[in-house]
Z-matrix of the N, CA and C atoms (Angstrom, degrees):
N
C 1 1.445
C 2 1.516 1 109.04
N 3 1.201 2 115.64 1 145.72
C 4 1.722 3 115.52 2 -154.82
C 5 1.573 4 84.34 3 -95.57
N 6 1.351 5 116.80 4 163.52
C 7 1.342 6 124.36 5 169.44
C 8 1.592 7 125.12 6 -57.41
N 9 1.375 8 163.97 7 125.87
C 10 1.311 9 129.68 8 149.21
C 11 1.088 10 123.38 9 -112.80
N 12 1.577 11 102.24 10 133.98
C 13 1.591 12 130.75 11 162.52
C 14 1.570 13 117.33 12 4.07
N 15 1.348 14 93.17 13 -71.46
C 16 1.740 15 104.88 14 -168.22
C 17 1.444 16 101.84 15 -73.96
N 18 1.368 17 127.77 16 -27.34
C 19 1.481 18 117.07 17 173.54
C 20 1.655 19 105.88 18 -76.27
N 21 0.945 20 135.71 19 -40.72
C 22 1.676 21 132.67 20 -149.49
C 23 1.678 22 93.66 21 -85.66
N 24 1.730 23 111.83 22 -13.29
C 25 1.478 24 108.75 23 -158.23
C 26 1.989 25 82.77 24 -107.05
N 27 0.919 26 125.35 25 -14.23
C 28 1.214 27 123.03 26 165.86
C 29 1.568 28 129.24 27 -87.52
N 30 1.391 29 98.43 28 -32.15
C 31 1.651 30 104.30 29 169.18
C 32 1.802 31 117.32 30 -62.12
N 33 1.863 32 88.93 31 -29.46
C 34 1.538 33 91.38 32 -175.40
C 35 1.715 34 119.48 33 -69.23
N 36 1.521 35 90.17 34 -32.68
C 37 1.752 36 108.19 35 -170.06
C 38 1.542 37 100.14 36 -71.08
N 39 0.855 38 107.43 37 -62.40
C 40 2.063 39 104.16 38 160.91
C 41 1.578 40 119.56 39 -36.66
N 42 1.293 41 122.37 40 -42.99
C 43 1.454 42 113.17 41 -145.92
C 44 1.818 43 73.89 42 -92.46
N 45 1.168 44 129.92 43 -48.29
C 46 1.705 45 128.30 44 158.71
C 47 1.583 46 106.86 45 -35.91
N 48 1.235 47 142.55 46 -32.35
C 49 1.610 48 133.49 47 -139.06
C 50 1.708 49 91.05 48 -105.30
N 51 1.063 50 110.50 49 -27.99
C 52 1.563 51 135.50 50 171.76
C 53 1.648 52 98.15 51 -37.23
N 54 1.342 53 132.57 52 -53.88
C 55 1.215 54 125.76 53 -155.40
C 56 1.365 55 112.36 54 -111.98
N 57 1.582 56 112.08 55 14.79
C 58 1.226 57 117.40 56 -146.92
C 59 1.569 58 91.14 57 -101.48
N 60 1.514 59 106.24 58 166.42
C 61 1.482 60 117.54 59 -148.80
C 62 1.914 61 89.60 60 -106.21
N 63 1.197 62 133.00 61 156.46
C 64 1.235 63 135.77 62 -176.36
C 65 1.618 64 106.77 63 -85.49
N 66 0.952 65 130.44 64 -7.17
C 67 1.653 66 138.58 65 138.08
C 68 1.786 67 119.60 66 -56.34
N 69 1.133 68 98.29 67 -36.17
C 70 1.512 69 117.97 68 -178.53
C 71 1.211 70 112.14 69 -75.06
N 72 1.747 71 101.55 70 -51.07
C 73 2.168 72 107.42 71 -179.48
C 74 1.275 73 119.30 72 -63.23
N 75 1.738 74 107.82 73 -27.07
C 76 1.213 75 104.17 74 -169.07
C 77 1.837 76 111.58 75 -90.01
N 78 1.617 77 110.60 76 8.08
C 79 1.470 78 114.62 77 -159.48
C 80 1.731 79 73.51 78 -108.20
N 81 1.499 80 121.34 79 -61.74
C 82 1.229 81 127.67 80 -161.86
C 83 1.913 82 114.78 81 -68.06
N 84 1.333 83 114.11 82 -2.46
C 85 1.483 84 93.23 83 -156.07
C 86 1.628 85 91.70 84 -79.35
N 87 1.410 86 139.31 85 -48.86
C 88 1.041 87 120.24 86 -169.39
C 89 1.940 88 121.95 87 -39.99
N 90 1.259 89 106.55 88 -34.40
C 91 1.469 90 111.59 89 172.91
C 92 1.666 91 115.14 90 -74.01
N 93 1.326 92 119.12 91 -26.56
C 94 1.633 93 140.01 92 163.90
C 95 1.469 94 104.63 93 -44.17
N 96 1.339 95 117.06 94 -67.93
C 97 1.405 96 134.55 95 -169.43
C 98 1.653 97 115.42 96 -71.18
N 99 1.674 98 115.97 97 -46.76
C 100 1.061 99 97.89 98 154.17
C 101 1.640 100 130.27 99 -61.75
N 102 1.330 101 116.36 100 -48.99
C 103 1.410 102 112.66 101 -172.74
C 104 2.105 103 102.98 102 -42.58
N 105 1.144 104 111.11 103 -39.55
C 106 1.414 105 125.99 104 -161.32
C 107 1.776 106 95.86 105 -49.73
N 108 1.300 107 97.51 106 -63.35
C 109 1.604 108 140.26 107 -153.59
C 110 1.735 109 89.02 108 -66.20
N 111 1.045 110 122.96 109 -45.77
C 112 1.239 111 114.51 110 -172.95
C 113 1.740 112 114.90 111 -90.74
N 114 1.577 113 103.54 112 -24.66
C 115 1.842 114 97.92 113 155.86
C 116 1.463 115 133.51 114 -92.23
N 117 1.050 116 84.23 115 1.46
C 118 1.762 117 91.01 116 157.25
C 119 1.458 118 108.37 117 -86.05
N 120 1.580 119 116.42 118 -40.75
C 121 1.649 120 92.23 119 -164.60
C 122 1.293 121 94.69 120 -102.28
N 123 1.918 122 133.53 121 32.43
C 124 1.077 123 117.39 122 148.70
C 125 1.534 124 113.43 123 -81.75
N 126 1.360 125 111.93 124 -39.78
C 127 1.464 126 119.84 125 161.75
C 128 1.635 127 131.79 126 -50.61
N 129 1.593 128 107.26 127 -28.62
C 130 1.261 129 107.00 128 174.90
C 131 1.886 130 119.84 129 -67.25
N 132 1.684 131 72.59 130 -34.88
C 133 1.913 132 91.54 131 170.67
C 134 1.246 133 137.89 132 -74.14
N 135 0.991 134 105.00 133 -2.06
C 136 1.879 135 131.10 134 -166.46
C 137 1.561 136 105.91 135 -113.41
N 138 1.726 137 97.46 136 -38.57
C 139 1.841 138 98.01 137 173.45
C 140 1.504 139 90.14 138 -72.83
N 141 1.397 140 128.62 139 -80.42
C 142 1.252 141 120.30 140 -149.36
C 143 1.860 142 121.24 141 -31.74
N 144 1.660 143 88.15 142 -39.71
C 145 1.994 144 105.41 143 -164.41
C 146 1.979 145 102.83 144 -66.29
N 147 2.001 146 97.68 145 -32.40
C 148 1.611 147 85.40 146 156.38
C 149 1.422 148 136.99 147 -71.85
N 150 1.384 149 92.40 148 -21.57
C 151 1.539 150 76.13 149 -156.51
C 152 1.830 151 103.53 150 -114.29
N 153 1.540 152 101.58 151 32.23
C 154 1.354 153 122.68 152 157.18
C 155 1.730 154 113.61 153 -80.95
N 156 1.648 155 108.56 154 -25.80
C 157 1.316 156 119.38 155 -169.10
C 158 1.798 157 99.19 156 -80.68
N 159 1.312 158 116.35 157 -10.44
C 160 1.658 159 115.40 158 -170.19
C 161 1.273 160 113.34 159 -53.53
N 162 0.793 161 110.50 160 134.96
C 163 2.180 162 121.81 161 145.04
C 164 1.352 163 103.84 162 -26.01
N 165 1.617 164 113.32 163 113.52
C 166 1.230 165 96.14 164 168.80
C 167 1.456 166 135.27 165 -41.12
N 168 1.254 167 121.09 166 -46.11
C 169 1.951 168 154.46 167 148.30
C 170 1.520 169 82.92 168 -10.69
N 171 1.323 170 123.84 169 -89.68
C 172 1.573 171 137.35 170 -165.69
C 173 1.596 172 100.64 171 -53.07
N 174 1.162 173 114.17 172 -44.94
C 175 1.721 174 109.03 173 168.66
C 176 1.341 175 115.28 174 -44.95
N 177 1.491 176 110.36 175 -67.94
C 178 1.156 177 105.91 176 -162.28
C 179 1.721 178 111.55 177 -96.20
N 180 1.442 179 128.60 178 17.16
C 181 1.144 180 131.63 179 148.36
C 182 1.558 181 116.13 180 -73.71
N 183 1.592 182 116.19 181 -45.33
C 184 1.481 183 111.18 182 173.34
C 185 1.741 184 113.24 183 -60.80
N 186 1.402 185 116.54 184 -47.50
C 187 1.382 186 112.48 185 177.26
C 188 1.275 187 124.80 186 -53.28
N 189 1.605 188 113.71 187 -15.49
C 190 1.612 189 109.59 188 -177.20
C 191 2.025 190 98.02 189 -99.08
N 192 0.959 191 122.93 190 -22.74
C 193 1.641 192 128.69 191 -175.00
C 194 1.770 193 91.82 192 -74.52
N 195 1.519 194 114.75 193 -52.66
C 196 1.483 195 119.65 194 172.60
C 197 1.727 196 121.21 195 -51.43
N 198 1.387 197 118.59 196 -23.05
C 199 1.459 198 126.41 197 163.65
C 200 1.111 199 115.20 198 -86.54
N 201 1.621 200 94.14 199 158.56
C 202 2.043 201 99.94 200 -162.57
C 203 1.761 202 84.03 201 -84.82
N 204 1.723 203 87.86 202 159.34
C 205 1.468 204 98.73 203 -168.53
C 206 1.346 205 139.60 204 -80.69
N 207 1.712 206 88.84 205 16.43
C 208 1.792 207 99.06 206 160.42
C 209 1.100 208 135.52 207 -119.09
N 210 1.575 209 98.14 208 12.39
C 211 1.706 210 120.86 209 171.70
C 212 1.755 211 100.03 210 -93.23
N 213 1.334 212 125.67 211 -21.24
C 214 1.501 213 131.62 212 -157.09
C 215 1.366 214 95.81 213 -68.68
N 216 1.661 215 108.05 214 129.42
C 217 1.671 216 121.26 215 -175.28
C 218 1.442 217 88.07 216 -113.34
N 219 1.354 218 95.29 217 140.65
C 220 2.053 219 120.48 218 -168.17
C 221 1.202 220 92.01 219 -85.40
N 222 1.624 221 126.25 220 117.94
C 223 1.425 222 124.88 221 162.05
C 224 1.687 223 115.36 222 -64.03
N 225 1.361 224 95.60 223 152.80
C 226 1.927 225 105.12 224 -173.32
C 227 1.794 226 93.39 225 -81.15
N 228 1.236 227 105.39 226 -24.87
C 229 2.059 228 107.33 227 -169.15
C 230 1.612 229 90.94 228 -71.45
N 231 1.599 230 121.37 229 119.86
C 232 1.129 231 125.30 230 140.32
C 233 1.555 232 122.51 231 -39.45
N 234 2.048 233 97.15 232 -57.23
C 235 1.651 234 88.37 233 -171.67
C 236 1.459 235 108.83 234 -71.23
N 237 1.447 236 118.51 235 -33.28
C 238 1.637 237 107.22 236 173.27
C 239 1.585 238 113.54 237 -36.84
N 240 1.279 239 112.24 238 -68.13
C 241 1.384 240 137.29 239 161.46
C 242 1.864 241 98.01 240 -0.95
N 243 1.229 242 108.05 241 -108.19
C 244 1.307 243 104.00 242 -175.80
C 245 1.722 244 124.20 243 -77.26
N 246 1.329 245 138.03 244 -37.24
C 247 1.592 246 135.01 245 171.04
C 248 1.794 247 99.83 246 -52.61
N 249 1.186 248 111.64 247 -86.39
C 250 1.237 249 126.94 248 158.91
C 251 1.836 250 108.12 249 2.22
N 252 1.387 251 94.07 250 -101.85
C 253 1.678 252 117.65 251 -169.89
C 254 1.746 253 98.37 252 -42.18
N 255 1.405 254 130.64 253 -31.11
C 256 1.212 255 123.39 254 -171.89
C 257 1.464 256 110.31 255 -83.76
N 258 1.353 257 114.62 256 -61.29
C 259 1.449 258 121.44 257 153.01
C 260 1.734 259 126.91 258 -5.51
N 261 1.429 260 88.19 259 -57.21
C 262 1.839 261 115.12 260 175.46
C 263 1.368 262 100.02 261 -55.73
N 264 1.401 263 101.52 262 -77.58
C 265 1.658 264 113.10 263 -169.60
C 266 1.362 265 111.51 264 -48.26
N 267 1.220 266 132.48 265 -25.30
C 268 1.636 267 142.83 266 -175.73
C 269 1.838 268 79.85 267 -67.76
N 270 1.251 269 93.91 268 -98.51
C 271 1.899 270 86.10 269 -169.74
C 272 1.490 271 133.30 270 -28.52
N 273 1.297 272 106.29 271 -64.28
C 274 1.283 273 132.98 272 154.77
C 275 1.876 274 105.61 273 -11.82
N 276 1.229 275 114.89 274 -53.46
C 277 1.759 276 130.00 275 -160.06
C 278 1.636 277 94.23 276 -67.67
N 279 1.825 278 104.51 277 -44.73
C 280 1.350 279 129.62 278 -140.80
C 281 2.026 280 100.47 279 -91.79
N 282 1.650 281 89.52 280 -23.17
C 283 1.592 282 93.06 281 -168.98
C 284 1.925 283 93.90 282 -100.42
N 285 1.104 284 121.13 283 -36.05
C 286 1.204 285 115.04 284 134.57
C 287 1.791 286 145.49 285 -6.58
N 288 1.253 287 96.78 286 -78.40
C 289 1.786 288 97.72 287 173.66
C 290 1.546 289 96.61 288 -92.72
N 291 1.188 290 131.24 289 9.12
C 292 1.306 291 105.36 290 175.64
C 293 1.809 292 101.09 291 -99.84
N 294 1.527 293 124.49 292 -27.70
C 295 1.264 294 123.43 293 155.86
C 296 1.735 295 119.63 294 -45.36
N 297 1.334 296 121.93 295 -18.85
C 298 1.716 297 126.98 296 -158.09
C 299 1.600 298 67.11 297 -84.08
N 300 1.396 299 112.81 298 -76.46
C 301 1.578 300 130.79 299 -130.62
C 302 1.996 301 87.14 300 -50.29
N 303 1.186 302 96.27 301 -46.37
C 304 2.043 303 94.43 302 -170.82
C 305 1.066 304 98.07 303 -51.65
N 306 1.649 305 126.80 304 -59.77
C 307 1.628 306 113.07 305 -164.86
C 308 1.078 307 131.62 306 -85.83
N 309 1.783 308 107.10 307 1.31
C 310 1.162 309 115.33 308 162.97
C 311 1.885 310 111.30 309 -77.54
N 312 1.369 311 112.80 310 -21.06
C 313 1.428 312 92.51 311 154.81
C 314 0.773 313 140.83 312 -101.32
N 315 1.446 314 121.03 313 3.77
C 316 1.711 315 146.46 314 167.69
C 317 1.236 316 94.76 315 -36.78
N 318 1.958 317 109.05 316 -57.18
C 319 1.528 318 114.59 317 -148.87
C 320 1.510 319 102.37 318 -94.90
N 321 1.185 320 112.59 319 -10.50
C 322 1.475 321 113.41 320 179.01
C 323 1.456 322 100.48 321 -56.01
N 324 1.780 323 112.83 322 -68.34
C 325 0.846 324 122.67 323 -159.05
C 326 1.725 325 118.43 324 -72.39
N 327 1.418 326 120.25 325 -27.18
C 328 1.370 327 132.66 326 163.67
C 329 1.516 328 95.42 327 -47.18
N 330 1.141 329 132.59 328 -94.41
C 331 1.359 330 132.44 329 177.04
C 332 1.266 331 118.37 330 -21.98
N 333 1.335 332 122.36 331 -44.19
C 334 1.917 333 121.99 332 -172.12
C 335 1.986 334 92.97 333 -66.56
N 336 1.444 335 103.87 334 -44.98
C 337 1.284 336 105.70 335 173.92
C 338 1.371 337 133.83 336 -49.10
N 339 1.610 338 115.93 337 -41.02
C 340 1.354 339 121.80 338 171.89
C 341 1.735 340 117.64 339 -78.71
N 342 1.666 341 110.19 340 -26.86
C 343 1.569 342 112.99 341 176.56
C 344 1.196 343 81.59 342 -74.44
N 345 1.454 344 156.59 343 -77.05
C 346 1.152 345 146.92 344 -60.62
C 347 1.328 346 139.25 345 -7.23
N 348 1.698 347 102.92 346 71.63
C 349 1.296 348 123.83 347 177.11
C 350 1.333 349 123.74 348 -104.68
N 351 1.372 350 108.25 349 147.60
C 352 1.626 351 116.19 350 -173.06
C 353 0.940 352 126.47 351 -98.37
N 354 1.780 353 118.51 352 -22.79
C 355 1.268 354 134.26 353 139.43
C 356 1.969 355 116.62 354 -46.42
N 357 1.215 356 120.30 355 -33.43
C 358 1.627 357 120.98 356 177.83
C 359 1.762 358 91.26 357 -89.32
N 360 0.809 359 121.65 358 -37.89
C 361 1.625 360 112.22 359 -169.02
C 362 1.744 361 87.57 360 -74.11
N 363 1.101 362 142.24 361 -83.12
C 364 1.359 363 135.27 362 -167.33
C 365 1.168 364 119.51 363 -28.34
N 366 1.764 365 110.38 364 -36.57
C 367 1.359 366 110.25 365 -163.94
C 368 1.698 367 96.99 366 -85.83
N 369 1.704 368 129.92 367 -26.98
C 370 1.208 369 134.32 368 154.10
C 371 1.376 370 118.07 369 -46.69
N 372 0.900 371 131.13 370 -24.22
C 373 1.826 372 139.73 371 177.22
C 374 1.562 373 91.47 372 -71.79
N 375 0.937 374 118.02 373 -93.69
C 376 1.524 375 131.17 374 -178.96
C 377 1.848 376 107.47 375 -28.97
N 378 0.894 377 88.51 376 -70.97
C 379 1.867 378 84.21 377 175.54
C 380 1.402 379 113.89 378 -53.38
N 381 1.501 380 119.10 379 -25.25
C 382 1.773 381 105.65 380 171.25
C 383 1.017 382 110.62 381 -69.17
N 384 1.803 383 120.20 382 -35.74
C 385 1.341 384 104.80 383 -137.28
C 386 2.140 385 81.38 384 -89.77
N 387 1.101 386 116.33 385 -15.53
C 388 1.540 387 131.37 386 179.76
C 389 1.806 388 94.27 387 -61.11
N 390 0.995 389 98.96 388 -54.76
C 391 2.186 390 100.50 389 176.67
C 392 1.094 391 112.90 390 -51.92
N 393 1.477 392 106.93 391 -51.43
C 394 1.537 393 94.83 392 -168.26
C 395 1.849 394 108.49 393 -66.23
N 396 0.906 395 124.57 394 -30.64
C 397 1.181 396 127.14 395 -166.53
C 398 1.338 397 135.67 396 -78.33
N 399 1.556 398 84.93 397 -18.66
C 400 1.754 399 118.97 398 173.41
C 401 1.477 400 86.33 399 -84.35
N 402 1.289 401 131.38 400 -46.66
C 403 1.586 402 122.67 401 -171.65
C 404 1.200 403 128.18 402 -64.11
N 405 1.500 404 98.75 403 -26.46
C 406 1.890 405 122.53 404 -165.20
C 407 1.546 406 80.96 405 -75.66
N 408 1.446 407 112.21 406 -47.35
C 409 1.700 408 103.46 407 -168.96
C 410 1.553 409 120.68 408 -57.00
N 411 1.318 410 103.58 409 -48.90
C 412 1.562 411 124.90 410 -179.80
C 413 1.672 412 104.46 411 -44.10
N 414 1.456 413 96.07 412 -51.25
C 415 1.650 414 107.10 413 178.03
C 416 1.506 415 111.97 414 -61.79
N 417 1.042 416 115.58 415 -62.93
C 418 1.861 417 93.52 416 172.12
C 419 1.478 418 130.70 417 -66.19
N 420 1.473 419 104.70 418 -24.94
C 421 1.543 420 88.05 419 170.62
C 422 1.751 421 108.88 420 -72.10
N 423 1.279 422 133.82 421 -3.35
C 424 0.972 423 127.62 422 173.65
C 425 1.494 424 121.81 423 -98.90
N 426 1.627 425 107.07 424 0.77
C 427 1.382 426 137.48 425 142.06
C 428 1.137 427 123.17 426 -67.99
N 429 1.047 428 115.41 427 -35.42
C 430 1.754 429 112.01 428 -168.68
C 431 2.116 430 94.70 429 -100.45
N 432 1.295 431 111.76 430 -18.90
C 433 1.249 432 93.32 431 164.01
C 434 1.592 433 141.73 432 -78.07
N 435 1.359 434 86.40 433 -1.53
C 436 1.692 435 98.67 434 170.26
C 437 1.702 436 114.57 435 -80.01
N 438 1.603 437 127.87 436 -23.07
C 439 1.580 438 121.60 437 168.13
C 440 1.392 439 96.46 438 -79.19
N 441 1.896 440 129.04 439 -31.48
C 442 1.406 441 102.03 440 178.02
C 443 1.433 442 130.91 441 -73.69
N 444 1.289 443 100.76 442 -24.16
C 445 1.830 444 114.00 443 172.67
C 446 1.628 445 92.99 444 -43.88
N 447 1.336 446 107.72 445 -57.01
C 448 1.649 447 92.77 446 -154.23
C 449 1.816 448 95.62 447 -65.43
N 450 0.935 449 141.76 448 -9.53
C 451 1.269 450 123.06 449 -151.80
C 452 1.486 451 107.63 450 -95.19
N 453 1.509 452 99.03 451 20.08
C 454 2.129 453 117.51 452 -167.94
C 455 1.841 454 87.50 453 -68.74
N 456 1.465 455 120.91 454 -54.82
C 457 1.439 456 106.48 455 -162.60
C 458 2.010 457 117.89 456 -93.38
């Protein structure tokens, strides 16, 4: 997975926001939120552009694990069934806790916002820069499932 810009330039502004004075958060957050806002949707863009490259099979095994479980239509493919469906669930697990970790600093930081605390904003620094990284992960294993897709025949 290639590096991106807007994430490495956001991890930095955090791992800086860490020491920052609550005079400071409240001068800096508008630049906080963008930097945030724009590495997430470099990441949102980077998952999608992988996982445009999927197996169809891997497509449409993740889309049925991604539906609630009384909309889920039973594939007729045995091997879809299990190579497939496991494959899914590997990402799926990974795209999963990496959604907790974001809104767990969404709310970190919503809250540091309403106390206006610098202790909740610090601990929001750390938990972004903890999201993104859980995401970067999510993103390559959903990288590396595109050489296993092919390995169905």
């Amino acid at each position: 997975m290639r590096k991106l810009t807007e994430v490495e330039d956001a991890k930095a502004l955090m791992t800086e926001a860490v020491e920052w004075s609550v005079v400071r958060w409240l001068r800096e957050k508008k630049r906080v939120r963008k930097a945030a806002d724009k590495a997430n949707a470099a990441l949102d863009a980077l998952e999608r552009e992988i996982k445009e490259l999927w197996d169809d099979d891997l497509k449409s095994a993740y889309r049925e694990l991604a539906a609630p479980a009384n909309d889920r239509a039973r594939t007729q493919n045995a091997w879809v069934e299990t190579k497939m469906t496991l494959l899914a669930k590997t990402v799926k697990k990974s795209d999963d806790a990496a959604y907790r970790a974001h809104m767990d600093a969404e709310d970190t930081f919503d809250e540091a916002e309403r106390q206006l605390s610098t202790r909740l904003a610090r601990e929001g620094s750390r938990k972004a820069i903890t999201s993104w990284e859980v995401r970067e992960a999510a993103i390559r294993k959903a990288e590396q499932a595109i050489a296993a897709g092919k390995l169905k025949t």
